[in-house]
C-alpha positions in Angstrom: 0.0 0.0 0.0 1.1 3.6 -0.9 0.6 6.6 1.1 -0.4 9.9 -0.3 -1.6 13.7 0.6 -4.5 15.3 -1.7 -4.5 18.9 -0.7 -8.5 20.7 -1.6 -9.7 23.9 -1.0 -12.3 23.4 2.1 -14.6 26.2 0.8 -14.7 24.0 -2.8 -14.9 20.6 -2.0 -13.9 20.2 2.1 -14.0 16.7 4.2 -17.2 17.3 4.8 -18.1 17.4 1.2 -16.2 13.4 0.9 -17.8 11.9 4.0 -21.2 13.4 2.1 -20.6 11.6 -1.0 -20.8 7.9 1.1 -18.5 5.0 0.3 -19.2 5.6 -3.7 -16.9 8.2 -3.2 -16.2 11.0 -5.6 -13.3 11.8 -8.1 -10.7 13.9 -7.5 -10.8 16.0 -10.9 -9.7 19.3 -12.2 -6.0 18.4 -11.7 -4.0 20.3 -13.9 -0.4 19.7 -12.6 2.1 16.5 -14.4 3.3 15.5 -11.4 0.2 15.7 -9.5 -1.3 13.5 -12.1 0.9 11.1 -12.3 1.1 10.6 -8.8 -2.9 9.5 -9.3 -1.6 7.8 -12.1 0.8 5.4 -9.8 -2.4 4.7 -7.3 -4.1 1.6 -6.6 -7.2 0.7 -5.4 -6.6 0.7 -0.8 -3.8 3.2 -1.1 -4.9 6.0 1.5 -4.2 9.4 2.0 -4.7 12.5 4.1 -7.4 15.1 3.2 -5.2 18.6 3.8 -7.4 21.8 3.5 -5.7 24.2 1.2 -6.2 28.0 1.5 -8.2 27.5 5.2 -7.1 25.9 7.5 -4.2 24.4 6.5 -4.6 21.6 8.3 -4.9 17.0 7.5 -8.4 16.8 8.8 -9.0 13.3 7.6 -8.1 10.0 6.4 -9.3 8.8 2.4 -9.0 5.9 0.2 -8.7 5.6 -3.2 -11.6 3.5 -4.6 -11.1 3.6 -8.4 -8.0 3.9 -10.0 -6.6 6.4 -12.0 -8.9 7.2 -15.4 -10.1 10.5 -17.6 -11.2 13.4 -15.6 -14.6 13.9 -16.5 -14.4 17.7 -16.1 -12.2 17.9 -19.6 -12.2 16.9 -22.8 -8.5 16.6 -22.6 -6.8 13.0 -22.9 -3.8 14.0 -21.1 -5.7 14.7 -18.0 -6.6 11.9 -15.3 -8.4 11.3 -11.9 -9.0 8.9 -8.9 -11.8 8.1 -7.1 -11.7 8.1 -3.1 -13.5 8.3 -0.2 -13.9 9.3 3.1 -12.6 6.7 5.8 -12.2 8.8 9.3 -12.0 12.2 10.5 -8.9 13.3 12.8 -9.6 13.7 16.1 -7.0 16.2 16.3 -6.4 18.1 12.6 -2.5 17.9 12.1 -1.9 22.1 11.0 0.9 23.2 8.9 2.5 24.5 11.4 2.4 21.7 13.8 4.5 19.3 10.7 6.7 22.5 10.0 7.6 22.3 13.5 8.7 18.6 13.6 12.2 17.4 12.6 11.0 14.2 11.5 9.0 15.9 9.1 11.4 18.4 7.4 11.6 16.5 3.9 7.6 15.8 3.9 7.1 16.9 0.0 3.9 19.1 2.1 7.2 20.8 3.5 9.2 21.2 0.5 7.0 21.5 -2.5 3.5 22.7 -0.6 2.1 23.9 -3.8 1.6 20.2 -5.6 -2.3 19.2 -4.9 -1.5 15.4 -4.8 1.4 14.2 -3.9 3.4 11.3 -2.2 3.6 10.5 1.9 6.8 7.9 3.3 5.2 5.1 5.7 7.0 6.8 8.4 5.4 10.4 7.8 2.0 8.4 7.5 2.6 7.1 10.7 4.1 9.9 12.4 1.1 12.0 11.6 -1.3 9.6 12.3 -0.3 9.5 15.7 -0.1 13.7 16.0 -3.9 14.1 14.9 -5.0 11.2 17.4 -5.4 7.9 15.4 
């Protein structure tokens, strides 16, 4: 299983707007970064990943899965561009802030940390677990 970050602007599509959608889930379109998309590109069906509000917050409120694998973004008629599907599987306790994994030497070469600006991006089993533990799960 792989480990991954999918950052979303709270006031556009927040947690709440996932746990709403129910175990069908809901793509993860309108990715318009290479790297971004190929990250959803590598994904398998289990892999989780942290819900991160962008903009607001700025904060891992929440714990997804991806439940379809990678396949055209239905907001484009574009070929290049792909999505996921993922879902919802638990709230933090404790949202894990910017600030909080800025502050933590262990997380100093978290890509959130050193390239904050890419909307989907890769998490190391130890950051995973690291954080995990810091928002109370």
């Amino acid at each position: 299983m792989a480990y991954w970050l999918f950052k979303s602007e709270p006031d556009v599509f927040g947690w709440d707007h996932l746990v709403a959608k129910g175990d069908a889930g809901e793509e993860w379109n309108g990715v318009r970064n290479y790297q971004a998309r190929n990250n959803m590109r590598a994904m398998a069906i289990g892999d989780k990943g942290f819900f991160y509000h962008s903009r607001q917050g700025l904060e891992i409120v929440g714990i997804l899965e991806v439940c379809a694998t990678s396949h055209p973004d239905s907001t484009t008629d574009d070929p290049k561009w792909d999505c996921v599907d993922v879902k919802a599987v638990t709230p933090f306790p404790c949202p894990v802030t910017l600030d909080q994994i800025k502050a933590t030497a262990e997380l100093a070469d978290m890509v959130l940390v050193k390239n904050s600006r890419l909307s989907v991006q890769p998490v190391t089993e130890a950051e995973w677990q690291l954080i995990c533990t810091m928002g109370g799960i």
